[in-house]
C-alpha positions in Angstrom: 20.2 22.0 10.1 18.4 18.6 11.2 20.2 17.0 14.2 21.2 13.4 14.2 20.8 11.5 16.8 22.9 8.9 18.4 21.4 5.4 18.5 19.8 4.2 21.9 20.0 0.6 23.3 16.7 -1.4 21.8 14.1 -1.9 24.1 12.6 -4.9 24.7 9.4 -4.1 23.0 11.3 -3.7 19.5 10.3 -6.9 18.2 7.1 -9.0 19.3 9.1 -12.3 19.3 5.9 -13.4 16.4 7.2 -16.8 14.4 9.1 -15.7 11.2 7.5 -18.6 8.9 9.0 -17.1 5.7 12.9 -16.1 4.1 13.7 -14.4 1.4 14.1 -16.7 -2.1 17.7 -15.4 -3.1 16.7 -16.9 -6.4 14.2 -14.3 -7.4 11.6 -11.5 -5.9 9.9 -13.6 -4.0 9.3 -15.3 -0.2 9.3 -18.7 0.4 7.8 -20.5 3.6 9.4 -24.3 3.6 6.7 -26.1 5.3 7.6 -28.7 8.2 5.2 -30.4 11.0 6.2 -27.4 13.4 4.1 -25.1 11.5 1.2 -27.5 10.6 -1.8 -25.4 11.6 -0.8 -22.4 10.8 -2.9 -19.8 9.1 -2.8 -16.6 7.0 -4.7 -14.4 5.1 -3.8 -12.3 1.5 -5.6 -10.0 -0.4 -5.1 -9.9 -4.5 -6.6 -8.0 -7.0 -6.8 -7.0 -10.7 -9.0 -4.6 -12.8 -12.4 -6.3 -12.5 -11.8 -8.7 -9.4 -10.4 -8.4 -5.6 -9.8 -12.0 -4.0 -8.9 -12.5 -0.1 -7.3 -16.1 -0.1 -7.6 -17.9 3.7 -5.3 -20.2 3.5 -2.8 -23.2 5.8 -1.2 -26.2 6.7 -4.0 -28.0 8.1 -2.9 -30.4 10.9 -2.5 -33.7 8.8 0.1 -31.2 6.5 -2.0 -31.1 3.6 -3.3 -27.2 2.3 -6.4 -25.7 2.8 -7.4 -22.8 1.5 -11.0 -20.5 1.1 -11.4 -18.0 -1.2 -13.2 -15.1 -0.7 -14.5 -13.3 -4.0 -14.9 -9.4 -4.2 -16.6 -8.0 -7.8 -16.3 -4.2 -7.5 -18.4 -3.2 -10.5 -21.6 -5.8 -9.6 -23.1 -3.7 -7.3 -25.7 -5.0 -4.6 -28.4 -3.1 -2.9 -28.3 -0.9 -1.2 -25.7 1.0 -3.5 -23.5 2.2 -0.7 -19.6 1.9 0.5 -19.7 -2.1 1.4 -22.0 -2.8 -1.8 -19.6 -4.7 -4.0 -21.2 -8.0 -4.7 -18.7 -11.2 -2.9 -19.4 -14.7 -2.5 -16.8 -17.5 -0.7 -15.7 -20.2 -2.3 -14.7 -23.3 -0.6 -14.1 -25.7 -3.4 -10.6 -27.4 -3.5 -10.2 -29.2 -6.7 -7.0 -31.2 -5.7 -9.3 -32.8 -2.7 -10.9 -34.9 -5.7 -7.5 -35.9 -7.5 -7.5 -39.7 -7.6 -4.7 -42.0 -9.3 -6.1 -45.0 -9.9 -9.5 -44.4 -8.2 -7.7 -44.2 -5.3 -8.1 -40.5 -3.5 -4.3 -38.7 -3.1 -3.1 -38.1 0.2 -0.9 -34.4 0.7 1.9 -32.9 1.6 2.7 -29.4 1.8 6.8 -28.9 0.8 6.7 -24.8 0.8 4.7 -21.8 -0.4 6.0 -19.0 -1.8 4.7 -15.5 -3.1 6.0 -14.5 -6.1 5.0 -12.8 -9.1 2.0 -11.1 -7.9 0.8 -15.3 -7.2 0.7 -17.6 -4.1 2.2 -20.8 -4.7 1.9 -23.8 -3.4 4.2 -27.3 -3.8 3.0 -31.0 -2.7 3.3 -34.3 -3.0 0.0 -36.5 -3.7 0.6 -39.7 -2.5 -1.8 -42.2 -4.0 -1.6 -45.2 -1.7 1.5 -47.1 -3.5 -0.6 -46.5 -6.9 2.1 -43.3 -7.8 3.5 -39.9 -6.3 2.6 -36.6 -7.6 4.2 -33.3 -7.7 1.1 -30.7 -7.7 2.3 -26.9 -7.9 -0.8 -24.6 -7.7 -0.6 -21.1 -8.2 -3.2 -18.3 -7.7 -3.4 -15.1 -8.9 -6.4 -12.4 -10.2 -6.6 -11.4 -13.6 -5.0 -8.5 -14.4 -7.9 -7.3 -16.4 -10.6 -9.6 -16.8 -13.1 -10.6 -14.3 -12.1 -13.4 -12.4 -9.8 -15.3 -10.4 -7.5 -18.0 -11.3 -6.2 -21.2 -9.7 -3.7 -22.9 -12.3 -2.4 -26.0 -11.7 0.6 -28.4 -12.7 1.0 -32.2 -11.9 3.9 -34.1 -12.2 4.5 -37.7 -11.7 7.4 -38.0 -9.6 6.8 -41.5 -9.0 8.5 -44.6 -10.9 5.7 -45.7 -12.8 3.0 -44.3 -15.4 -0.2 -43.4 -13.2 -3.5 -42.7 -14.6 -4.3 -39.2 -13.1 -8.0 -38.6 -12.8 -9.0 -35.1 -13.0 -12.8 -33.9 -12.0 -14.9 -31.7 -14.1 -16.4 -28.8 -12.3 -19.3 -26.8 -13.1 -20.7 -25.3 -10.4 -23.0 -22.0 -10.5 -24.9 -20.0 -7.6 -27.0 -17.4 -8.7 -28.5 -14.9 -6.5 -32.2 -13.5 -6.4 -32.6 -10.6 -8.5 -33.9 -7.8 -6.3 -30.2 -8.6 -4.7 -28.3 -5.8 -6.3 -28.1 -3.7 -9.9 -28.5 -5.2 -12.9 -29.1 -9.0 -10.9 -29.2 -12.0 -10.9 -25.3 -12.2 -10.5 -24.0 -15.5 -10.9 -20.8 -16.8 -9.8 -19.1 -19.5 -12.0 -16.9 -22.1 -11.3 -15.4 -24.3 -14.1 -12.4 -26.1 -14.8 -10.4 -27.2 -17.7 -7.9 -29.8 -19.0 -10.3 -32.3 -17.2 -10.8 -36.4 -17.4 -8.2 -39.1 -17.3 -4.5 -38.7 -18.1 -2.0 -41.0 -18.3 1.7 -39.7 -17.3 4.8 -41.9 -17.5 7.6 -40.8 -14.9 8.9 -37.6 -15.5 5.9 -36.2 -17.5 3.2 -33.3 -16.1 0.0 -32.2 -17.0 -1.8 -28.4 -16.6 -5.3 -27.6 -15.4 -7.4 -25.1 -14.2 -10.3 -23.7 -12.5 -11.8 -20.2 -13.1 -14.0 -18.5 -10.9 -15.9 -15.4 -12.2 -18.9 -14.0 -12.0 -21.7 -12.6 -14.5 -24.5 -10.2 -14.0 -28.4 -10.5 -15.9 -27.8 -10.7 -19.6 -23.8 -11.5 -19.3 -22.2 -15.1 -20.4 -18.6 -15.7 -19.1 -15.5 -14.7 -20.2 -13.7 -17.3 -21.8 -10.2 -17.3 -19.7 -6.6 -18.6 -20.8 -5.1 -19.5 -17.8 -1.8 -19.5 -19.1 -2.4 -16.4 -21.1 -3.7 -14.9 -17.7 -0.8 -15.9 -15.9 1.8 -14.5 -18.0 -0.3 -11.5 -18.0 0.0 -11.2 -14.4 3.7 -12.2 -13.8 4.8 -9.9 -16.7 2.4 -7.0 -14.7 4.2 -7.4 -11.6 7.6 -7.6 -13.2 7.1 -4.5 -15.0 6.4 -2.4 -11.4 9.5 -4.3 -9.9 11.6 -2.9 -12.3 10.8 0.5 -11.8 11.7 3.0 -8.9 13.8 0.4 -7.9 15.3 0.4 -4.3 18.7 -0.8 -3.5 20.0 -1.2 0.2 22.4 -3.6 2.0 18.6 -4.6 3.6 17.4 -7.4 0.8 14.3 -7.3 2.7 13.9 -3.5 2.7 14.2 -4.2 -1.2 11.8 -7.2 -1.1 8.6 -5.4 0.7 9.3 -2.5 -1.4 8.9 -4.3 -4.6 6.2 -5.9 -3.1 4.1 -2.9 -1.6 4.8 -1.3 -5.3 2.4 -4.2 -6.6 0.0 -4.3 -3.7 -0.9 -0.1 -4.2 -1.1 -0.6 -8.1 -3.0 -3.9 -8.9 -5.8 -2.0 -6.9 -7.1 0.0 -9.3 -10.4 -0.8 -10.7 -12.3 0.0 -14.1 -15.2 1.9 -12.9 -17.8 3.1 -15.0 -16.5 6.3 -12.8 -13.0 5.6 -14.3 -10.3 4.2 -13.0 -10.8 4.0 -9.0 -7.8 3.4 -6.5 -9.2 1.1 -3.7 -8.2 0.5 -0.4 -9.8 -3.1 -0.3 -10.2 -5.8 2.6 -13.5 -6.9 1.5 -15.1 -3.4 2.3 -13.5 -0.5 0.2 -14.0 -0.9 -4.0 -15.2 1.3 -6.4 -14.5 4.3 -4.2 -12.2 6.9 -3.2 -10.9 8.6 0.2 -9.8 11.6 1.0 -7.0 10.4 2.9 -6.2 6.7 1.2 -6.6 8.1 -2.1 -5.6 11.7 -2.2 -3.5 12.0 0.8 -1.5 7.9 0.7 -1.6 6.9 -3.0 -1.4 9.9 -5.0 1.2 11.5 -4.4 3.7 8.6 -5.0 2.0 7.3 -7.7 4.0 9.6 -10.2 7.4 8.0 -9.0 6.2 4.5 -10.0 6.0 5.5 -14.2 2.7 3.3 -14.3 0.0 5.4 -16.3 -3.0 3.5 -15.2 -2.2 4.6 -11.6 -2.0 7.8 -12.4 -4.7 8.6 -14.5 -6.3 7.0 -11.2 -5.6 9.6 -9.3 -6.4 12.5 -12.0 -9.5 10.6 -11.9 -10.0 10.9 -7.8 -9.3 14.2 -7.8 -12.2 15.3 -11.1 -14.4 13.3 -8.9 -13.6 15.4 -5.3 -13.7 18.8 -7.4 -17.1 18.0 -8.3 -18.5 19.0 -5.1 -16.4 22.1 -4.9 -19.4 24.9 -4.2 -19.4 28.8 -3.3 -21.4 27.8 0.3 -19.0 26.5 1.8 -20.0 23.0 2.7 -17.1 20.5 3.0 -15.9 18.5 0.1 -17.5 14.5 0.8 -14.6 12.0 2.4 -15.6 9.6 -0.1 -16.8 9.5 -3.4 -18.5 5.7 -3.8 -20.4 3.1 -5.7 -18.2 4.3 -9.0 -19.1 8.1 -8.6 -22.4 7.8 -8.1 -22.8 8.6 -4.6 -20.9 9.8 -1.6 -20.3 9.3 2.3 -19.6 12.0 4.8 -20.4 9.6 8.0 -17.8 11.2 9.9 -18.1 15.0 9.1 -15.3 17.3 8.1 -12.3 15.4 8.8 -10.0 17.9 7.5 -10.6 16.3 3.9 -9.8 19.8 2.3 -6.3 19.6 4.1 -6.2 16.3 2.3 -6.9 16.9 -0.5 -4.8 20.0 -1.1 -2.0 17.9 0.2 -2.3 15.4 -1.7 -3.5 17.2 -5.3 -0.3 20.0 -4.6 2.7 17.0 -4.6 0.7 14.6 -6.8 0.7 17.9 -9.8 4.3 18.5 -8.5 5.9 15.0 -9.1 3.4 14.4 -12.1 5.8 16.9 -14.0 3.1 17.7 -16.0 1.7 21.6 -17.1 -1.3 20.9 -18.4 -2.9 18.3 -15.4 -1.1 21.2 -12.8 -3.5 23.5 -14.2 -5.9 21.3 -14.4 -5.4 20.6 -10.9 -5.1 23.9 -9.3 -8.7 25.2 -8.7 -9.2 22.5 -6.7 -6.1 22.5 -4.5 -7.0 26.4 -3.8 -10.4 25.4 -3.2 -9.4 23.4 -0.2 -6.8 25.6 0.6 -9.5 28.4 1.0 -12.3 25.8 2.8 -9.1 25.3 5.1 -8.1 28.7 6.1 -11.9 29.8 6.3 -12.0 26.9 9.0 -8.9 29.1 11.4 -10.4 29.3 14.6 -8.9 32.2 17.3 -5.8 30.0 17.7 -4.9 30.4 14.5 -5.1 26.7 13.6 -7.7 25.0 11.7 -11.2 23.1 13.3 -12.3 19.9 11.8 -15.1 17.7 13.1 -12.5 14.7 13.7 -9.7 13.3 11.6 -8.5 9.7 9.2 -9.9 7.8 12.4 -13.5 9.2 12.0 -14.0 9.3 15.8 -12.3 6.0 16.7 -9.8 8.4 19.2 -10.3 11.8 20.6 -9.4 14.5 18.0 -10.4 17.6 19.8 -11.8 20.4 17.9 -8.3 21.5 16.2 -6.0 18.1 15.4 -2.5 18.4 14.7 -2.7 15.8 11.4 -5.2 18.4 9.8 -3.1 21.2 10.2 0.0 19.5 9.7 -1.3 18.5 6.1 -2.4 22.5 5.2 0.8 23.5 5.9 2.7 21.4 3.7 0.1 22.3 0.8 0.4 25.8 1.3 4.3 25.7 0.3 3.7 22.7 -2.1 0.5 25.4 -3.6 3.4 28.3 -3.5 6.2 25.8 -5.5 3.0 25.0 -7.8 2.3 28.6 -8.8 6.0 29.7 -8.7 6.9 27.0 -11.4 3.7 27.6 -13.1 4.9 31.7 -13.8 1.6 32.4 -12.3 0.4 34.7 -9.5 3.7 35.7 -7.6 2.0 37.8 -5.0 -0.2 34.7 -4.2 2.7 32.6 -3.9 4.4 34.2 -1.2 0.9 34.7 0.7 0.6 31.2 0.4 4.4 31.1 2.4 3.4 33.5 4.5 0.3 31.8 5.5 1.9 29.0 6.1 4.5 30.4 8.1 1.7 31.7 10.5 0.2 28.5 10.6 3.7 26.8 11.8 4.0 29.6 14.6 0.3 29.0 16.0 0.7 25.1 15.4 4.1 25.9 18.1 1.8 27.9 20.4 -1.5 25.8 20.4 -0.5 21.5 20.4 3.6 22.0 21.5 4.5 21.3 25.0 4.8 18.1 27.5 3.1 15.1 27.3 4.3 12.1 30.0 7.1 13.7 30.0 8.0 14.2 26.7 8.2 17.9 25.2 6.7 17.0 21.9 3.0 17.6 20.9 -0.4 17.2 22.1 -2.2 15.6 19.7 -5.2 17.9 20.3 -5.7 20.6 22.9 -6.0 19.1 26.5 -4.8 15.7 24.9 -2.2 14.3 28.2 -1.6 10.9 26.5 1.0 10.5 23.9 -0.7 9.8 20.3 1.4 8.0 17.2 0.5 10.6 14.9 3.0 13.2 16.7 4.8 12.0 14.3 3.2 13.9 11.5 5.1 17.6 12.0 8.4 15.4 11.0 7.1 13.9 7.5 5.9 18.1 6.8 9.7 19.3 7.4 9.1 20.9 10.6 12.0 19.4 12.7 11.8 21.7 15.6 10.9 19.6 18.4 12.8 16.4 16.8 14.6 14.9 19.7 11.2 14.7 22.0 9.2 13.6 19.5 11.6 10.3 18.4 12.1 9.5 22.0 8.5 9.5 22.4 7.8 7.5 19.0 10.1 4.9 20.0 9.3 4.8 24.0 8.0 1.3 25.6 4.6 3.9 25.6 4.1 3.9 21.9 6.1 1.4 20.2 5.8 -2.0 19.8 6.4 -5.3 18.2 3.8 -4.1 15.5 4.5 -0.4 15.5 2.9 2.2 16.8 -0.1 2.4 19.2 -2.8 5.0 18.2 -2.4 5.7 22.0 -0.4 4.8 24.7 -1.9 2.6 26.6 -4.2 1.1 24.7 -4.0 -2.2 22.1 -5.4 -0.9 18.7 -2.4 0.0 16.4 -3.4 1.5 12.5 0.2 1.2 10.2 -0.3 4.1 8.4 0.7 6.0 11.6 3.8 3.9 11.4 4.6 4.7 8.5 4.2 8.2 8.7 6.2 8.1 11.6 9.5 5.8 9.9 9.2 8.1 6.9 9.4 11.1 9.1 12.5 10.0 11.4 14.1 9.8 8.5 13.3 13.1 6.9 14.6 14.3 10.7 18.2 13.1 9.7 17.9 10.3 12.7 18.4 7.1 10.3 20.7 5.6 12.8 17.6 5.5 15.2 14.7 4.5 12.4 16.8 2.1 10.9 16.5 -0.5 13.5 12.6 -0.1 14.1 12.3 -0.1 10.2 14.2 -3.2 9.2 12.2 -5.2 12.4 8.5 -3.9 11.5 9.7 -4.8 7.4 10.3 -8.3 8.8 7.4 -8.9 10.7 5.0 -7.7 7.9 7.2 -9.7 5.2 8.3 -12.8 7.0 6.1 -13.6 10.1 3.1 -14.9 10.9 0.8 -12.7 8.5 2.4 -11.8 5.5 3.9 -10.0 2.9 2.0 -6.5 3.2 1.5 -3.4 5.5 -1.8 -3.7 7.3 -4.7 -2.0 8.0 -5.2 -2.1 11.8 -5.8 -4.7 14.8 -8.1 -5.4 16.3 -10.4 -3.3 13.9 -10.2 -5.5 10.6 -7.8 -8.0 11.8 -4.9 -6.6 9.6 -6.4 -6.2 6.4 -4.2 -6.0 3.3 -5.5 -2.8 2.4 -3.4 -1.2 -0.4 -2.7 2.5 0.1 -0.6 1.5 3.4 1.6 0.1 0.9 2.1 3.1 -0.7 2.8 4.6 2.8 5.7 2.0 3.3 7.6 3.0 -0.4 7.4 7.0 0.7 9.2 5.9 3.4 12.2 5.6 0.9 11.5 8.2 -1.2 10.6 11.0 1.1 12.0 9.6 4.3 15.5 7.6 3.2 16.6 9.8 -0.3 14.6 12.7 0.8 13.0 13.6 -2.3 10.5 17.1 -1.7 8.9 18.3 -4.8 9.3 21.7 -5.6 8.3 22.2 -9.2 7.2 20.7 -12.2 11.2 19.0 -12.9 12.7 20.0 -9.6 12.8 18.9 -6.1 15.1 18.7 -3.0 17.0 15.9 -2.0 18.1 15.3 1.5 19.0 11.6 2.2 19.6 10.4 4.9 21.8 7.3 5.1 22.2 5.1 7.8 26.0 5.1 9.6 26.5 1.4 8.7 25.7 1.3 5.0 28.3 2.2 3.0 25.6 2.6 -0.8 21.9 2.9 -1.3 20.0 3.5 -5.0 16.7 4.3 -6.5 16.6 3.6 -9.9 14.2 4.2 -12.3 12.6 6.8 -10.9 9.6 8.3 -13.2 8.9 11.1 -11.4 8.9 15.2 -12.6 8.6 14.4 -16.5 11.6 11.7 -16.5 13.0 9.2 -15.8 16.3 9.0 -13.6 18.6 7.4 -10.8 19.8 8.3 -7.3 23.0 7.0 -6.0 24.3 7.9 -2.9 27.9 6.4 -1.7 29.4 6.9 1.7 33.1 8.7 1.0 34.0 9.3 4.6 31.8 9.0 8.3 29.6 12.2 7.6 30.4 12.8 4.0 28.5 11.2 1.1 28.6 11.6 -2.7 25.6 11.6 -4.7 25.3 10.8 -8.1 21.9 11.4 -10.4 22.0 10.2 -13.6 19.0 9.6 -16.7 18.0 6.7 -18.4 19.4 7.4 -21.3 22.7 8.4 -19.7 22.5 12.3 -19.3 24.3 12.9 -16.0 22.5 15.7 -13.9 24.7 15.9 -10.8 27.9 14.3 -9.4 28.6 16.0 -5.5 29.8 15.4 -2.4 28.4 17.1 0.4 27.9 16.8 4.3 25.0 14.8 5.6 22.3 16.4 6.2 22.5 19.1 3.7 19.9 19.4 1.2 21.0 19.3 -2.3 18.2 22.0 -4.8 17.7 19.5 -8.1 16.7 20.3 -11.1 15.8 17.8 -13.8 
């Protein structure tokens, strides 16, 4: 039985006292930031992407309150030389068309009233003043294509004024083109054009629409002829569509807000390969290429849940490419497979990619719901299975040259994430072939393994650190380490109360999560997030609760928003997309408890905080359907839950204790 724990008093470290420039628009899924002179200056960064294109806007309130923004342009599939891991082609663009609006041939002076992220777009709203000559309403909105290769600003003027101005509009045609020994299949050029140009006359009341698309061709290519409108329909409808499934509902809106949010940011970074459909982690560096722990570890395994093919034919995809380097020798399965497929990095050794993998293949083929890609699936999760047990040193535990931070910490020569991840793939492997009617006697060796590998896990990385009886990250490791958290996302609860203290001590926590290590500066989210999901999945929601609902706030509506991150300083908090995913399976593994267990089964253990009375996942597309959790609080530690189909089939109606665990089966 997991033990809850009551909550303690909040240390002063909880929250990092960072500006909150945004607030929720209670008029749709979206954050607004109303802009005033206290925030001119003010800066961010966002990352965006579609099929063919990845964008980084820089944008701001310069000082004199107008906006100011630089875009950075990522192409994925126009590959530079050399053909490595960084080798997409990108170019900035500094260009502001509204800088050359003119009423009158008099240049417009602006305002910034509020930006607001919605849709999958940033948006911005001013007023051009033009000098007595007329006022101006200018929305701009930006936003990739969903498919197509480029990026969009689209643009709508409005004469607010009390007179008919005559707007002038520039016409832009601006082209760079790069020397051809630059990359594959060079020149690339980068285009930058606009539309619905020249003079217009508006009377009061009356708006026109324009654009400017920037895109990018390689030797032999001539643009693509864009519809901005068409392109923005396209992406609004995109992001609605992912909004509307696995749908959270808590009394938290903005719990419900980032989730919607972190759904889009993890599936509009997919990209159309000539290797297939590739999952990226982005931030100007990662396209075109899978991980072993972003892809197959992060991603994949929620992917299922979402109901959105393309993401997970994405990561049937990663996983062909991985079992390509399966071999009889021995040698380590690459931690990325890059430049589309066509090559590979192992920079940083074995990092327990195997353990990864077979992770992250087991539950992806258990929530897929699927026969046919289990199968499909399974000689390469008992590949890594086997690399891993073949790598068991005399401790019992598995070696691997480093970890996910490639050397950036001390990981020792056994690592408690590595082993951590084999476990929970052996019993996710066991489910697999149990559900499957396959090997029986393999099944419970799998279990059995795995309960050896939980009892030497105890015996080698369990005991004090600064005076907490949790784990050492690594044998000899003295200094506490985020990712003690990891034991607690795998269902091993045994040292619970140690390890939350420690996780949430002024050593390890603060206004921006988790340190990697007490101590020190450098924080990475996905530890976090790990940890958040795993509190949960411990039964101790009164004590993640208020840790989740400040970091949620910070990354939503602060001063760098509306996504996870990558790190700091490394990267300066790059949007990089599979932390997203990290952030939903906080809900769905950590909140509702969902564990896979077949191909249309699963446990569910939520684990509701005291002070909410309802909570709801709806929509949920996982295990071959497509279904809803409700769970309702009927007395202090008694809760019903209710599971119902979409087309009205109700699977279960009980009320049990909290804490118990509830066997499903669709």
């Amino acid at each position: 039985m997991k033990k809850i724990l009551l909550p303690l008093l909040f240390c002063a470290t909880l929250s990092a006292g960072a500006r909150q420039y945004w607030a929720l628009d209670p008029d749709g899924n979206a954050i607004e930031w109303k802009v005033d002179s206290s925030s001119y200056g003010h800066t961010d960064h966002i990352e965006m992407a579609g099929k063919q294109i990845a964008t980084v806007l820089r944008y701001g309130i310069n000082n004199d309150g107008s906006f100011g923004i630089d875009k950075s342009l990522v192409f994925p599939m126009l590959r530079t030389i050399p053909n490595d891991t960084h080798a997409s082609f990108q170019r900035r663009v500094t260009h502001d068309i509204v800088k050359d609006l003119a009423i009158g041939r008099n240049p417009m002076k602006e305002k910034v009233k509020s930006i607001r992220i919605a849709d999958g777009c940033l948006e911005v709203e001013s007023h051009l003043n033009g000098n007595r000559m007329g006022e101006l309403q200018l929305i701009r909105r930006y936003f990739p294509s969903t498919d197509n290769r480029g990026f969009i600003e689209l643009y709508t003027a409005k004469n607010i004024g009390n007179n008919a101005v005559e707007l002038e509009i520039p016409s832009i045609d601006m082209r760079l083109t790069t020397n051809a020994a630059e990359g594959i299949d060079a020149p690339f050029t980068v285009h930058v054009t606009s539309a619905g140009k020249g003079g217009v006359a508006l009377a009061p009341g009356e708006s026109v629409d324009f654009s400017v698309i920037n895109t990018a061709t390689k030797k032999g290519e001539t643009p693509f002829g864009f519809n901005a409108s068409e392109e923005y329909d396209k992406r609004k409808d995109f992001a609605t569509r992912l909004a509307g499934s696995l749908k959270l509902k808590t009394p938290n809106d903005t719990l419900n807000r980032l989730m919607d949010f972190a759904k889009l940011r993890v599936c509009e970074s997919i990209y159309a390969t000539k290797g297939g459909p590739l999952q990226g982690p982005g931030g100007e560096s990662y396209y075109a290429a899978i991980w072993a722990n972003d892809q197959a570890e992060y991603a994949n395994p929620f992917f299922p849940f979402t109901g959105y093919d393309y993401a997970n034919e994405s990561a049937e995809n990663s996983f062909n490419h991985f079992a390509r380097f399966m071999n009889d020798e021995g040698k380590p399965i690459p931690s990325s497979i890059i430049a589309e497929g066509d090559s590979y990095w192992t920079g940083a050794g074995d990092r327990g990619d195997a353990a990864m993998i077979a992770y992250g293949a087991s539950r992806y083929a258990l929530a897929n719901g699927n026969r046919k890609t289990a199968l499909h699936l399974l000689p390469l999760i008992e590949w890594c299975l086997q690399f891993s047990r073949n790598k068991i040193n005399a401790d019992g535990v598995v070696n691997s040259d480093s970890d996910e931070l490639e050397g950036r910490f001390p990981s020792g020569e056994a690592n408690l994430c590595t082993n951590s991840l084999y476990y929970d793939a052996l019993l996710s492997t066991a489910y697999l072939l149990e559900d499957l009617g396959l090997d029986k006697s393999k099944a419970r060796n799998y279990k059995k393994q795995a309960a050896e590998l939980r009892k030497n896990m105890e015996a080698y990385f369990a005991g004090p650190v600064e005076g907490f009886d949790t784990y050492a990250y690594y044998k000899g490791n003295d200094i506490l380490r985020a990712w003690i958290c990891i034991p607690l996302t795998m269902g091993i609860f045994d040292r619970t109360d140690a390890t939350v203290d420690a996780l949430f001590s002024p050593r390890l926590w603060t206004g921006n999560g988790l340190l990697t290590q007490a101590g020190e500066k450098t924080f990475w989210d996905r530890s976090t997030l790990y940890a958040l999901r795993g509190v949960f999945q411990a039964g101790c929601a009164d004590r993640a609760l208020p840790y989740l609902e400040s970091y949620t706030s910070t990354r939503l509506l602060g001063d760098h928003v509306p996504y996870p991150v990558e790190a700091w300083p490394e990267g300066s908090q790059r949007h990089l997309s599979t932390e997203s995913a990290l952030y939903a399976r906080i809900f769905t593994e950590g909140l509702f408890g969902i564990r896979p267990t077949g191909l249309r089964s699963f446990e569910l253990t939520p684990s509701i905080p005291s002070s909410w009375n309802d909570m709801s996942l709806s929509s949920i597309k996982a295990f071959g359907s497509d279904f809803s959790i409700i769970v309702h609080r009927v007395s202090a530690n008694r809760i019903n839950i209710k599971i119902t189909t979409s087309d009205g089939r109700k699977l279960l109606d009980r009320t049990i204790s909290e804490g118990k665990t509830l066997k499903v089966r669709i």
